[in-house]
Backbone as numpy.savetxt, mean C-alpha at the origin, in Angstrom:
# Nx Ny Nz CAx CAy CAz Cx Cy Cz
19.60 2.41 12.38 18.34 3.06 12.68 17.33 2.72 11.57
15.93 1.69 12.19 14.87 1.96 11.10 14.24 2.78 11.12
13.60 3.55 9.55 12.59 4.49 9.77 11.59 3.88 9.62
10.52 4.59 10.39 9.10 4.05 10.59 8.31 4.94 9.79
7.67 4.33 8.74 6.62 5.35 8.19 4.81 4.47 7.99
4.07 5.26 7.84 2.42 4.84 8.02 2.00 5.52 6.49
1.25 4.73 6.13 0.78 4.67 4.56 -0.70 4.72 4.62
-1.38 5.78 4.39 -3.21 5.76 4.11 -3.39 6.73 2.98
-4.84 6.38 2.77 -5.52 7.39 2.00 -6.23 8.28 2.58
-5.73 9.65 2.00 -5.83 10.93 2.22 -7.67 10.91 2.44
-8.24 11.52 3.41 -8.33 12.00 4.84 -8.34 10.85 6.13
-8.25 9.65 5.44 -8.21 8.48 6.37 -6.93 8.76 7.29
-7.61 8.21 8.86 -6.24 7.71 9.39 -5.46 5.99 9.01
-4.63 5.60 9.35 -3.88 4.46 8.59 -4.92 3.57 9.71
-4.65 2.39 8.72 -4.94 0.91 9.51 -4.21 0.47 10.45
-4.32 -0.67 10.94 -3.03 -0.83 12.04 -2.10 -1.91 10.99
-2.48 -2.59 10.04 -1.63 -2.88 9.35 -0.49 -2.39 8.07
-1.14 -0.74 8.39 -0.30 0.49 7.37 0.39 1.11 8.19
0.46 0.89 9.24 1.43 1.91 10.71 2.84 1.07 10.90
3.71 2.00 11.24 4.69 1.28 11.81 5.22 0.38 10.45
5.43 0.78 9.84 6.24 0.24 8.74 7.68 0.17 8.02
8.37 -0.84 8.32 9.91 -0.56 8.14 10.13 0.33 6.69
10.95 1.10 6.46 11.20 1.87 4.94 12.45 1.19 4.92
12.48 0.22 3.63 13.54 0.16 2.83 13.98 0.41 1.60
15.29 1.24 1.07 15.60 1.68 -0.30 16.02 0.67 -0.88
15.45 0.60 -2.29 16.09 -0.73 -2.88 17.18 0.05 -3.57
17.11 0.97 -4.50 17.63 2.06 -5.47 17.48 3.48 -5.78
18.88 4.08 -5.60 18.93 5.55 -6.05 19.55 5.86 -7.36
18.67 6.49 -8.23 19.89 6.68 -9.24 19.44 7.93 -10.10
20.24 8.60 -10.42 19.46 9.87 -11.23 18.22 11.03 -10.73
18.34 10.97 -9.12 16.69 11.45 -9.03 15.81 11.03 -8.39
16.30 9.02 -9.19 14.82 8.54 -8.50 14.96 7.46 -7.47
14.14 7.20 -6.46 14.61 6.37 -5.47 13.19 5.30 -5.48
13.69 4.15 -5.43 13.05 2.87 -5.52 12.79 2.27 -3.71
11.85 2.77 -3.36 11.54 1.45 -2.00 10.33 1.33 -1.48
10.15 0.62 -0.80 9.42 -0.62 -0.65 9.09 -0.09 1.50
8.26 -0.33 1.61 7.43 -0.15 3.16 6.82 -1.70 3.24
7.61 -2.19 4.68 7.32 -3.48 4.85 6.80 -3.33 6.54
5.82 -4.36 6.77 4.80 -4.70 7.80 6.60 -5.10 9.26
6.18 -5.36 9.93 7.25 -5.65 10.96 7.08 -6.95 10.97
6.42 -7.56 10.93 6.37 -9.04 10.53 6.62 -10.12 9.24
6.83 -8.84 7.93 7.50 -8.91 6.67 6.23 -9.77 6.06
4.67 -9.16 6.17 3.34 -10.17 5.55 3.61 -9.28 4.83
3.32 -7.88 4.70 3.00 -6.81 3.63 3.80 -5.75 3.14
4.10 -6.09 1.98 5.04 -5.10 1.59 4.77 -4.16 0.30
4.78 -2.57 0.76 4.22 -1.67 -0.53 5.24 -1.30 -0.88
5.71 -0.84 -2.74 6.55 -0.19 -3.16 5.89 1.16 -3.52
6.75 1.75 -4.28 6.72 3.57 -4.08 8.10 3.78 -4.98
7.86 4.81 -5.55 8.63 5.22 -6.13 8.98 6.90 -6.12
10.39 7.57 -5.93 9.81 8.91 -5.56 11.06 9.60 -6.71
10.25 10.61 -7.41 11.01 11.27 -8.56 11.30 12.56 -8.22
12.48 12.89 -7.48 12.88 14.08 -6.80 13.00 15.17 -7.98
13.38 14.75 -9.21 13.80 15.78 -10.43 12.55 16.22 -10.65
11.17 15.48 -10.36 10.10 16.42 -11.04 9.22 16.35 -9.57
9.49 15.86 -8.56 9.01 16.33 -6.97 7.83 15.74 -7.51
7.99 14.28 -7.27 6.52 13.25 -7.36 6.93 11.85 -7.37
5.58 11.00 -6.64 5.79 10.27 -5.76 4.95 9.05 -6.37
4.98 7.86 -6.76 4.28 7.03 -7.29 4.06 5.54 -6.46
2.55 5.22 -6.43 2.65 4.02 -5.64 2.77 2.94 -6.79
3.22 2.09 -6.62 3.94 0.93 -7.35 3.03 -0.67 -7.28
1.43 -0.31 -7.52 1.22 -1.61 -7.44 1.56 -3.36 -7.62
2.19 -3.01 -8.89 3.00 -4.06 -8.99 3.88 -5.12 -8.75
4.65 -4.02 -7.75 5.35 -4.47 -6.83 4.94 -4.70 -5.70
3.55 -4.53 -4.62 3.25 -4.32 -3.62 2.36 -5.68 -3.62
2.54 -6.67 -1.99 2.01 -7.72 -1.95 2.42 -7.95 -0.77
1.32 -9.54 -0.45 1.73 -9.89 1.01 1.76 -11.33 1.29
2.08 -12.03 2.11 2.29 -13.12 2.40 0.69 -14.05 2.20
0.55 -14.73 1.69 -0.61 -15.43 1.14 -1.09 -16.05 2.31
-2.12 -16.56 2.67 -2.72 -16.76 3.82 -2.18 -18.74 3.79
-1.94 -19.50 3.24 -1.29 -20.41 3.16 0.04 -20.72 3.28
0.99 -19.47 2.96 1.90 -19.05 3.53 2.68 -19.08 4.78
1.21 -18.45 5.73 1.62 -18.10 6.79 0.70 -16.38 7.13
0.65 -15.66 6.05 0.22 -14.38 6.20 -1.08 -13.92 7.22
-1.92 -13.64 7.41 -3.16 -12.94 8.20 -3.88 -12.35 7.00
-5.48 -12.68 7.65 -6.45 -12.28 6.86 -6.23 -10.53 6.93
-5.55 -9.82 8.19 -5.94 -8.37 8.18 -5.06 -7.93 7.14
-3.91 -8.52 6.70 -3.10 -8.16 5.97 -3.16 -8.24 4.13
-3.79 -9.13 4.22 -4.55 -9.12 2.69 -5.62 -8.26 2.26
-6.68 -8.02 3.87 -7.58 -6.91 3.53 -6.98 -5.67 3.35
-5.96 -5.23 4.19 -5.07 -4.06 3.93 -4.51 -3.75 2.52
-4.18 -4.65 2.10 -3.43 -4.38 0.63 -5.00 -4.80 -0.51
-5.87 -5.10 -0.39 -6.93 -4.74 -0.94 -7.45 -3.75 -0.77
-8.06 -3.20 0.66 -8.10 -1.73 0.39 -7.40 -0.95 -0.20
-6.10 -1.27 0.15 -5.42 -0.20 -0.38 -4.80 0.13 -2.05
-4.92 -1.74 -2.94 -5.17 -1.06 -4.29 -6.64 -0.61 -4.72
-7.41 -0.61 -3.94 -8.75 -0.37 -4.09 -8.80 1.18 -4.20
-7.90 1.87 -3.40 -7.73 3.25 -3.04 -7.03 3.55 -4.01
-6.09 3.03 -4.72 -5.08 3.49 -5.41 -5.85 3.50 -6.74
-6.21 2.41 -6.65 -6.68 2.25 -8.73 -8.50 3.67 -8.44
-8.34 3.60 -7.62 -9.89 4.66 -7.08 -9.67 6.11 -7.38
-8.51 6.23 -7.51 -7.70 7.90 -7.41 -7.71 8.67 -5.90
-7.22 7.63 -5.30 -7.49 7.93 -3.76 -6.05 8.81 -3.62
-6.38 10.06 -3.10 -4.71 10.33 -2.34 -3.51 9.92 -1.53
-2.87 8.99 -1.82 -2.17 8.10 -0.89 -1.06 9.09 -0.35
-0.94 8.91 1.50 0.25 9.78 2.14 0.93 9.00 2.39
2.34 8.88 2.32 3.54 8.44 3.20 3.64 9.34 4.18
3.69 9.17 5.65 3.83 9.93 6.74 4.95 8.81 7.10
6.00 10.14 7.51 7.19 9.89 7.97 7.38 10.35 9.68
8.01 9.31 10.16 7.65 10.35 11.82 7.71 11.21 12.50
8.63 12.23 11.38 9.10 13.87 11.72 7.50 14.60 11.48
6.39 13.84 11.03 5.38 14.22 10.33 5.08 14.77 9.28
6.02 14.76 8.34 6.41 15.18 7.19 5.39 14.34 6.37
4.91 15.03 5.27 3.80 13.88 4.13 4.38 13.72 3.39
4.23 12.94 2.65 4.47 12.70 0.38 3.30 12.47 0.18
2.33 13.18 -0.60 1.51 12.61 -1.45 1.77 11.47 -2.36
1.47 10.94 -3.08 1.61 10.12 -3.83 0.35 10.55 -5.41
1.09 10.58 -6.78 0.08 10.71 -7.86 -1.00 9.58 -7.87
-1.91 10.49 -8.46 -2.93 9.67 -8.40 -2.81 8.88 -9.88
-3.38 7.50 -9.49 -3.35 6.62 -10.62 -4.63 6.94 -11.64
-4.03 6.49 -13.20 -5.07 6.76 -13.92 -5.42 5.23 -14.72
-6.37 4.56 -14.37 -6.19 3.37 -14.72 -6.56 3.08 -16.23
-5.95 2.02 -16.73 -6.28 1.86 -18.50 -6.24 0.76 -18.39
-7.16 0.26 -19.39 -7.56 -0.94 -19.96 -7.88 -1.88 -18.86
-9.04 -1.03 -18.04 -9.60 -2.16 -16.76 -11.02 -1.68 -16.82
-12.13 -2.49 -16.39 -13.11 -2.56 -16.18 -13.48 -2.56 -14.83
-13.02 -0.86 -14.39 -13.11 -0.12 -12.80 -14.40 -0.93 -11.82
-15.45 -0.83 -12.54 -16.68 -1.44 -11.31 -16.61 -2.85 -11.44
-15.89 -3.98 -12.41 -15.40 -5.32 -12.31 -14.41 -5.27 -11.26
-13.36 -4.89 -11.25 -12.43 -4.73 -10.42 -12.54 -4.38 -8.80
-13.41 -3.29 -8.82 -13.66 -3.12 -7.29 -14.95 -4.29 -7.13
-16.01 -4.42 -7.97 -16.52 -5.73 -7.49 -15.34 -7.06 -6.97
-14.69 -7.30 -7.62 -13.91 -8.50 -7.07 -13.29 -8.30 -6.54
-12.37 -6.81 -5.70 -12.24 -6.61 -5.12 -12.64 -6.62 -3.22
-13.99 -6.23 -3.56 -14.92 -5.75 -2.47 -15.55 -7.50 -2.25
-15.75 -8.50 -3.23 -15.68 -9.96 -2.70 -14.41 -10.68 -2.29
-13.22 -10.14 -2.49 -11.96 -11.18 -1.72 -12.38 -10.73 -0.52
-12.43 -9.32 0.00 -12.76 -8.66 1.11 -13.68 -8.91 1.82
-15.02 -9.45 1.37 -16.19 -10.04 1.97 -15.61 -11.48 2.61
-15.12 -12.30 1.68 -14.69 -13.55 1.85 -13.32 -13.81 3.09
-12.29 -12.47 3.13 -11.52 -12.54 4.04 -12.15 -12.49 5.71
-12.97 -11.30 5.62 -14.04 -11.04 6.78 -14.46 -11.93 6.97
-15.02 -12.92 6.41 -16.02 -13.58 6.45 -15.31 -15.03 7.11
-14.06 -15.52 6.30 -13.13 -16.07 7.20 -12.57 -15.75 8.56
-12.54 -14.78 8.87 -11.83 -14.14 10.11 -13.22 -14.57 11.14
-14.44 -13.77 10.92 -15.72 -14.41 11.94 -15.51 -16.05 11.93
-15.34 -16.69 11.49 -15.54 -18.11 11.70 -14.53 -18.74 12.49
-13.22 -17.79 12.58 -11.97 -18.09 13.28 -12.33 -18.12 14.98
C-alpha cells in the first residue's frame, strides 16, 4: 500500500504537482523519521523530517529536488519546487496532508547568512524564465 500525501503552504490549496505524492521512509531511529514525498512520475522529490520526541516537523531543503529539464523533467515541476523553497525560506507554513486528512505543520525556517530579497529575486527569474519557456512550447 502507497500513501498518498499533498504538500502546500498554509492557506494555499496544493499545486497539481504537490498532490498525490508517493511517501517514502528512508529512516527511523530514536524519534526521528527521515522521508522524502515523491511526484508519481519520480521528477520531484521533497524531504521532511519529523521529530516525534519534541512533536515537530522540518522541511529539508537540501535534500529536496527534481529532475532537471535536460534530464527529462517538466517545466511545472521545477516551478513547483521553486515556489515551494520560495515558501519555505519565506517562513511560509508548510502542511503535509495525509489522506485520513490529518495535517503536520512543518517549522518555519529561519534563514542565515542569505541575502532574502537576492534570493527570491533569482528565484522569481528561474520562474519567469520557466513560464516563459512553457508559452513558447
Amino acid at each position: 500500500m502507497t500513501t498518498s500525501v499533498s504538500i502546500n503552504e498554509w492557506p494555499y490549496t496544493p499545486e497539481n504537482e504537490l498532490s498525490h505524492l508517493k511517501l517514502i521512509v528512508h529512516s527511523a531511529h530514536n524519534g526521528i523519521v527521515h522521508i522524502s514525498v515523491v511526484s508519481q512520475n519520480n521528477e520531484l522529490c521533497l524531504s521532511f523530517s519529523f521529530d516525534f520526541t519534541k512533536g515537530k516537523a522540518h522541511a529539508d531543503l537540501s535534500n529536496s529536488s527534481f529532475l532537471s529539464l535536460n534530464s527529462g523533467g517538466t517545466a511545472n515541476c521545477a516551478i513547483a519546487l521553486l515556489k515551494y523553497k520560495k515558501a519555505v525560506i519565506g517562513n511560509g507554513i508548510i502542511e503535509i496532508k495525509f489522506p485520513n486528512n490529518e495535517k503536520v505543520k512543518c517549522e518555519i525556517v529561519i534563514p542565515v547568512n542569505i541575502d532574502i530579497r537576492r534570493t527570491f529575486e533569482a528565484i522569481n527569474q528561474d520562474i519567469s524564465e520557466l513560464e516563459e519557456s512553457q508559452s513558447k512550447e
